[in-house]
C-alpha positions in Angstrom: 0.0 0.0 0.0 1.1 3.4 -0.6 0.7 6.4 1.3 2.5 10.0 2.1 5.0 8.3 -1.3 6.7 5.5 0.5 5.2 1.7 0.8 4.6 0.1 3.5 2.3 -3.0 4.7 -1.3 -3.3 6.4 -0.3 -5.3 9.0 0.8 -3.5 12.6 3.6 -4.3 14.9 2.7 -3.3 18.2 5.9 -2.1 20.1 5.5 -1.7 24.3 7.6 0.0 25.4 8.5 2.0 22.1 10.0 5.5 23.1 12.4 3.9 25.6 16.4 3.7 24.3 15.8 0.4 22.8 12.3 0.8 21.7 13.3 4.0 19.5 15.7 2.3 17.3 13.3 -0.9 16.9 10.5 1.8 15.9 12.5 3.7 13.4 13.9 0.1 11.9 10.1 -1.4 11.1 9.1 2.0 9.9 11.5 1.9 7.4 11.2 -2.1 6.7 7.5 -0.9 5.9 5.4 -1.8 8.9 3.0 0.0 10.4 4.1 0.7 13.8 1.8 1.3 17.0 3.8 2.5 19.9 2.3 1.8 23.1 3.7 3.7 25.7 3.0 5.7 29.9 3.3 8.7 28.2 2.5 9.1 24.2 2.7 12.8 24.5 6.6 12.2 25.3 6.9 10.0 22.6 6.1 12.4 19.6 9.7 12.6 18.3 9.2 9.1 16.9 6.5 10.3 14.1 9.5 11.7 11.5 10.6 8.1 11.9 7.6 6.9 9.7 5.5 8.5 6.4 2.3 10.5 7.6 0.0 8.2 9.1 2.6 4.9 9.7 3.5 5.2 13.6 0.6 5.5 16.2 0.6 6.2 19.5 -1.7 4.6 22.2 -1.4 5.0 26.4 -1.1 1.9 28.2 1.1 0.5 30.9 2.4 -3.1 31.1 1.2 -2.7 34.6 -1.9 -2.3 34.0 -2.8 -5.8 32.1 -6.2 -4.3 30.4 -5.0 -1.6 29.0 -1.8 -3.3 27.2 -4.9 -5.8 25.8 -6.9 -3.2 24.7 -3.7 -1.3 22.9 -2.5 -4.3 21.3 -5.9 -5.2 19.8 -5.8 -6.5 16.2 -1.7 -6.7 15.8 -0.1 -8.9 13.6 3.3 -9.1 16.0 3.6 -7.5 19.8 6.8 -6.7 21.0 7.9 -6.3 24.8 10.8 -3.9 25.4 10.2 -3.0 29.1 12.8 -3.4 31.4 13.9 -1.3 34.3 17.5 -1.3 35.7 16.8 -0.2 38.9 13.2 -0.2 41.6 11.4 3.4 41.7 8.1 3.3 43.9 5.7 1.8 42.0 8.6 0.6 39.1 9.6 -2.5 40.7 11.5 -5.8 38.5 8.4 -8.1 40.0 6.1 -5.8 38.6 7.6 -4.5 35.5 9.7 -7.6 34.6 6.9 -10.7 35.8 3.8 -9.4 35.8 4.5 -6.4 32.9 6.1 -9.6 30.6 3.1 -12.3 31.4 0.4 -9.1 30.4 2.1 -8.5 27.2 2.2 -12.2 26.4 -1.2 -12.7 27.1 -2.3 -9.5 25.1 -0.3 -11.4 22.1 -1.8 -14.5 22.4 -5.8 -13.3 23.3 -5.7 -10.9 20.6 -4.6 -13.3 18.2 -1.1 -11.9 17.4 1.1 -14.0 15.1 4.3 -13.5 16.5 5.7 -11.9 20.2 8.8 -10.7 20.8 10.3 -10.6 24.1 13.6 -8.7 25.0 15.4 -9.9 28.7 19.1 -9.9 29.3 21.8 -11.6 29.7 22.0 -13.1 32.9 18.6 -13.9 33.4 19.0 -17.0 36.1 16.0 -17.6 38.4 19.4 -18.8 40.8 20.9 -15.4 40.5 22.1 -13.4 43.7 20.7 -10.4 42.0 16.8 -9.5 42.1 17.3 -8.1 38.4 18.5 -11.4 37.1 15.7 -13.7 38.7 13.0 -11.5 37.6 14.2 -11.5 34.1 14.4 -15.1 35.0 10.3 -15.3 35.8 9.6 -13.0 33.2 11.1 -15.3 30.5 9.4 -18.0 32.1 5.6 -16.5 31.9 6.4 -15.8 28.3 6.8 -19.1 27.4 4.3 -20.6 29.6 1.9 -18.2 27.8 2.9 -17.9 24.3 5.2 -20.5 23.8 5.8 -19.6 20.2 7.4 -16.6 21.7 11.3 -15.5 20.3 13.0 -14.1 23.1 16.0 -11.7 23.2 19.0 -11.7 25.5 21.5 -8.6 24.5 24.4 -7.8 26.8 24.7 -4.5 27.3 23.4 -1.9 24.9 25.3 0.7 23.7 24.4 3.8 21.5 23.6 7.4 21.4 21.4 7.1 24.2 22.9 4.7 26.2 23.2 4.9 30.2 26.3 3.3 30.4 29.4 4.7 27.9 27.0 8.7 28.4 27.1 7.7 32.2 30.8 7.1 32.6 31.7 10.1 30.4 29.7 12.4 32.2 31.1 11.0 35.4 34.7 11.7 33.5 34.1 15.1 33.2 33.7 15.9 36.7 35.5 13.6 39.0 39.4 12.8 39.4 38.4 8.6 39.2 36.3 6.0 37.6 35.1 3.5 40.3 36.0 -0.4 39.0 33.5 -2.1 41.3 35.0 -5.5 42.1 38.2 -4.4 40.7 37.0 -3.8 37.4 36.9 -7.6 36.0 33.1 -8.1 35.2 33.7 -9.0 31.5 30.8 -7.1 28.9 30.4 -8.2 25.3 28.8 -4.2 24.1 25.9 -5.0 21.5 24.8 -1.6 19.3 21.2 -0.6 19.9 20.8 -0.8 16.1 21.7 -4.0 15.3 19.4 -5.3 17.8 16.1 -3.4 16.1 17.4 -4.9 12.8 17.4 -8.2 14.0 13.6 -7.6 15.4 13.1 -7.1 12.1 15.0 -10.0 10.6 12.6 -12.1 13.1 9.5 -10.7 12.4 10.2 -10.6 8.3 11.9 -14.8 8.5 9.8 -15.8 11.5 12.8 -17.2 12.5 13.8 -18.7 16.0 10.4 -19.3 17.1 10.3 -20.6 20.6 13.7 -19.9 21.1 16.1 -18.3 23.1 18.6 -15.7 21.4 21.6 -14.1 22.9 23.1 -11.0 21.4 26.1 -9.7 22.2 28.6 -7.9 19.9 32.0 -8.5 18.4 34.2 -8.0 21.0 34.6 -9.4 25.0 36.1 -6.9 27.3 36.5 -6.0 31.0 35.0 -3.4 32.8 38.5 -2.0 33.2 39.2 -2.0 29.4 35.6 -0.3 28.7 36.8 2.2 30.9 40.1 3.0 29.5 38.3 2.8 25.8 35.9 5.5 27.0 38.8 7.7 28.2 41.1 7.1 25.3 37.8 8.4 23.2 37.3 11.5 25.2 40.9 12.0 25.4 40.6 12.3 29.2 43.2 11.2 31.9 41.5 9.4 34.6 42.6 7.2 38.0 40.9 4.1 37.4 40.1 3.0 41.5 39.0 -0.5 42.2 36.5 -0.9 45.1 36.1 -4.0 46.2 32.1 -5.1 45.8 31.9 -5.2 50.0 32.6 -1.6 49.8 30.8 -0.8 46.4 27.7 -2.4 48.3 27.8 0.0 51.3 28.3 3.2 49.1 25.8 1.6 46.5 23.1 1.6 49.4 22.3 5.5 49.4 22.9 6.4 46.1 19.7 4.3 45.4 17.7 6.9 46.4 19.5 9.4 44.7 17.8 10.2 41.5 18.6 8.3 38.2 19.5 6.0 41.0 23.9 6.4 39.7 23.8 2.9 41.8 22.1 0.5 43.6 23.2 -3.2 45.3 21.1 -5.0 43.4 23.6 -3.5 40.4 26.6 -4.6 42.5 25.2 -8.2 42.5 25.0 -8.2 38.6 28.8 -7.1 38.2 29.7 -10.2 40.0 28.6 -12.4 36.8 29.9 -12.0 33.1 27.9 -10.4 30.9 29.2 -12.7 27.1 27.1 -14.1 25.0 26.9 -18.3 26.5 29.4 -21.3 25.0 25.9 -23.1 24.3 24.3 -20.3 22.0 27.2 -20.1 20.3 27.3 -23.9 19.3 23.8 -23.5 18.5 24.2 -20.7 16.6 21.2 -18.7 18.6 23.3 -15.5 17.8 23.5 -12.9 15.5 25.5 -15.5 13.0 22.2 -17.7 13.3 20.7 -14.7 11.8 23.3 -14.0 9.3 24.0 -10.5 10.8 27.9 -9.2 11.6 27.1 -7.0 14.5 29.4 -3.6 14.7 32.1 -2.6 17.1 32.2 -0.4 19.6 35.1 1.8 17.6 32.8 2.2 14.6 29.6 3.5 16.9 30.9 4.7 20.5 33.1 7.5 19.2 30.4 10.3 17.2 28.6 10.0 20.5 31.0 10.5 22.9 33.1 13.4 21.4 30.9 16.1 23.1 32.5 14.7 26.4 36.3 15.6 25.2 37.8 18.9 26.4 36.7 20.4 23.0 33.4 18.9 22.7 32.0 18.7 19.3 35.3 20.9 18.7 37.2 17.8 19.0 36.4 16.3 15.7 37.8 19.5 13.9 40.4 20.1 15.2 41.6 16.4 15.0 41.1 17.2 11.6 43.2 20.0 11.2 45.6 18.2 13.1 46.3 15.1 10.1 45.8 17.4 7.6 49.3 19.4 9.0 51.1 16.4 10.0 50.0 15.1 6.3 52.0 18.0 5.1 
């Protein structure tokens, strides 16, 4: 069908959760695959910068909270896919993992199923183990399991952590950077990451909704390379050519300091978050032999070096400055 002079399909992709940092990048990637996308969101006012994603008329907005199990029914109501991109990192009144993680991910499953959606699409982490120390983890954990116990066709998504313009860990850091003498390594900094880009995660969405790929399965997403905490660290400083003394606190310590700054807004740190850093965050040996990757989809994900640094460069000394005058700076030594 045509409209507004682009093509896109009849059937609609419902997207909970779709102005979040994941959620944006998943809209804009089945807007331009063709879909029509319904955004279903706390706050749709809040979520208007989505529309130049899509042609007029492509993305919708509808208020509903996975909270609140009637409403995500209702908002999901005649959708050819449902996807589930709520997640919280840390408890805020109300906000909590059992109620956002279980209850949130068992609501949107049985909205897909009852309304008679085709395919669901459920995004957890890495690390979701109903035996973790760490209440994040376990809910994950529970979530997954509701989501199979109620739409068992379900594909579900494991990413390590996400990285991109938006992110609230390399934006975090580098804020932190500019303002403090040290970066805290919390259990000495050996917590290994395997950094997935936002974007390669809403492409594969769309790989799975497009191939139907995967269904009932598991996937784990994590990016091209495995590093420490410590060597994430010393990456984000190299990019915003900042000298920083890298402190390792041990996670005793990082618990007791972590306790207060809960309550602090954005929460900068909580325990439960110093329970998590105790357990790698790679991609498993067993989805790797099973190829429940990106490989199983046939997708190279990208590097940190080729998507961290536009982002970051308005932390440097120069800011934005930075790019031109590296700039200037090979085109003398070219010379």
């Amino acid at each position: 069908m045509i409209e507004g002079g682009r093509n896109f399909r009849r059937e609609i992709v419902s997207v909970i959760g779709g102005s979040g940092f994941i959620g944006r990048h998943v809209v804009g990637a089945l807007a331009e695959a063709g879909w029509r996308v319904r955004v279903i969101c706390r706050h749709p006012e809040l979520a208007q910068f989505l529309q130049p994603l899509g042609a007029p008329g492509q993305i919708a907005f509808v208020r509903a909270d996975v909270k609140d199990a009637d409403s995500i029914h209702k908002a999901a109501a005649g959708s050819t896919a449902v996807l589930n991109l709520v997640g919280i990192l840390a408890e805020r009144r109300r906000q909590t993992f059992e109620a956002v993680h279980v209850k949130g991910a068992a609501a949107a499953a049985s909205a897909a199923k009852e309304t008679g959606a085709q395919a669901f699409i459920h995004i957890s982490a890495i690390g979701a183990d109903e035996g973790s120390s760490s209440a994040y983890g376990r809910t994950k954990a529970r979530g997954e399991a509701e989501v199979r116990r109620i739409f068992p066709e379900a594909v579900i998504l494991r990413p390590s952590i996400v990285v991109g313009p938006e992110d609230q860990f390399f934006n975090r850091f580098a804020a932190m950077a500019r303002l403090s003498p040290f970066i805290p390594l919390i259990g000495g900094g050996h917590t290994r990451f395997q950094p997935v880009y936002v974007a390669d995660i809403a492409h594969a969405v769309v790989k799975l909704l497009d191939t139907g790929a995967f269904r009932g399965q598991v996937l784990e997403l994590g990016g091209p390379e495995v590093l420490s905490f410590r060597e994430l660290m010393q990456y984000m400083l190299r990019v915003i050519h900042r000298w920083r003394i890298l402190l390792p606190i041990p996670f005793g310590l990082a618990k007791v300091m972590a306790w207060p700054a809960q309550f602090l807004p954005g929460a900068p740190l909580t325990p439960d978050q110093v329970e998590m850093l105790k357990r790698d965050n790679v991609v498993s040996d067993a989805a790797v032999a099973e190829k429940r990757t990106f490989e199983g989809l046939g997708m190279e994900p990208e590097g940190i070096e080729a998507v961290v640094p536009p982002y970051l460069v308005r932390y440097s000394p120069a800011g934005q400055f930075e790019v031109v005058r590296e700039a200037i700076g090979e085109m003398l030594r070219a010379r």
